[in-house]
Residue, then its C-alpha position, 0 to 999 in steps of 0.5 A: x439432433x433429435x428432441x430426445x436426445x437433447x432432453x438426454x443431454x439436458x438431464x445428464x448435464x443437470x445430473x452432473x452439476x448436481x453431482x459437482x455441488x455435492x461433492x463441493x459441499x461435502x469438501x468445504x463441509x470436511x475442510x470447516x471441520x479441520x480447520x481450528x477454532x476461532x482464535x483465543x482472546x489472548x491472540x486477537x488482543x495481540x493481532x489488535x496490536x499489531x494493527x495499531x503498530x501498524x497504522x503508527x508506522x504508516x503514519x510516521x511513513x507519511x510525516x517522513x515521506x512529507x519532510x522529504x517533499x520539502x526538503x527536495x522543494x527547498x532544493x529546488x527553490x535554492x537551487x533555482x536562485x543560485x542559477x538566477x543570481x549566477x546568471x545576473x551576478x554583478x562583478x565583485x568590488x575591492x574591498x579593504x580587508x578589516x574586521x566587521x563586528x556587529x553592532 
């Protein structure tokens, strides 16, 4: 390629960035326009509760999910001893029925 012509491309490529960036700006320029108005005072004191709401339901979420994680240890923790006792149970010995009150 000749000098010149890469000079030509070079100019016609910066013309069309150019050309994008302002056309980008006058479309994000006309979108602020439309856009409304920061919310009232009114509406972020509700979205503020909200937020509150929200982080009480995660943290109920988290209690529950650690209630749930030792239930199911205590689960395995019985269930681990009933194997053990069933494996090494001695026999059952003849008892005398009768009645047992405590004392």
């Amino acid at each position: 390629m000749y000098p010149t012509k890469v000079l030509e491309m070079i100019f016609v490529f910066a013309g069309l960035m150019t050309a994008l960036g302002c056309f980008t700006g006058i479309v994000i320029t006309a979108l602020k326009r439309r856009s409304p108005a920061l919310p009232s005072r009114e509406v972020e004191m509700r979205l503020n509760d909200i937020v509150d709401r929200l982080a009480r339901i995660e943290n109920s979420f988290d209690a529950t999910a650690i209630e749930v994680e030792r239930i199911s240890e205590a689960q395995r923790f019985t269930a681990k001893v009933l194997a053990e006792r069933s494996v090494a149970s001695p026999p059952m010995v003849d008892r005398q029925r009768g009645s047992v009150t405590p004392h």
